[in-house]
Structure formats: C-alpha cells, structure tokens
N, C-alpha and C positions, 0 to 999 in steps of 0.2 A: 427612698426619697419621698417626703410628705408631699400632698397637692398642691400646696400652700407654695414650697420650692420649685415645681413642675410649674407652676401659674405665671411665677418670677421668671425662667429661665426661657420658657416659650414666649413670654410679651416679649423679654431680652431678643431673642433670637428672631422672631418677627420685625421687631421695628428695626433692627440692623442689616434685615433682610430687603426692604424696603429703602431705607436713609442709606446706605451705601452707593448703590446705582442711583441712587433722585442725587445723590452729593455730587458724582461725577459728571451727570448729564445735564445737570444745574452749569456746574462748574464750565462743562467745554461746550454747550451750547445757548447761554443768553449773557447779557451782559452784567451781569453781576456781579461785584464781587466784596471783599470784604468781609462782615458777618454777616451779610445776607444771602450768602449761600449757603453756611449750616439751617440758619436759621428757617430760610426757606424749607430746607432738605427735611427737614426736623418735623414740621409742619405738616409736609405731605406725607411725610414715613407716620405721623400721631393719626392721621386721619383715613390712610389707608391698608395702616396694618391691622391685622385681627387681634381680640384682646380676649384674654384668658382670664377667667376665675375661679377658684375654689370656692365650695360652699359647703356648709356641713349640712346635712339630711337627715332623714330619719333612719338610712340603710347605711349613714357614714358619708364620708368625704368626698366630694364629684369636682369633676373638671368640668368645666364648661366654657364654652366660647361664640362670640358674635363677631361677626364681620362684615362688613358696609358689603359684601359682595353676595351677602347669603343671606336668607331671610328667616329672622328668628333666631332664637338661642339656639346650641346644638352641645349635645353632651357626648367629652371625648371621652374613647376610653382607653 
C-alpha cells in the first residue's frame, strides 16, 4: 500500500473516529436537531481529528502527521 493510500485511509479512519461519538452526543445531549447535528459532528470531528500527509523526500516517501493535541509535525513510521 503507497503513503499516498495510508494518508487517505488514516485521515478516513480518524475523523470517523472523532464524528461518530461527537454524532451521538450531539444528537442525545443538546437541542439540536435537523442537519445541524451532522453538520455540527462534522465540524468538530475536521477540527479535532489528526491529519496525515504523504510527502515525497529525498530518502523516498514519509508519512507525517499534526494534531491540535501535539506540538509540531511528527513523522509516522
């Protein structure tokens, strides 16, 4: 699997990791409803999940990721 795919499947699985429970807890604790409980969910899940990148280098292809909880870039491996 390329980085480029790893980069995709991790942001996927992060913000789903995030926007699933912010959907529910949206949903059974404020008054909201409508599409502004996705939309809400959605928002918080963009803002608080970690985002992954591919980049190509001089040693080849790296993963890398940032997140509102961690200071600076951090390269996965």
């Amino acid at each position: 699997m390329s980085k480029q795919t790893k980069a995709f499947v991790y942001n996927f699985i992060s913000f789903a990791a995030f926007f699933l429970p912010f959907y529910y807890l949206i949903q059974k604790y404020t008054g909201l409803t409508g599409y502004f409980i996705p939309i809400t969910a959605f928002v918080v899940a963009t803002l608080l999940a970690p985002k992954y990148q591919a980049v190509k280098t001089q040693e080849g292809e790296k993963l890398f990721v940032k997140w509102i909880f961690s200071k600076g870039v951090k390269e996965v491996k």
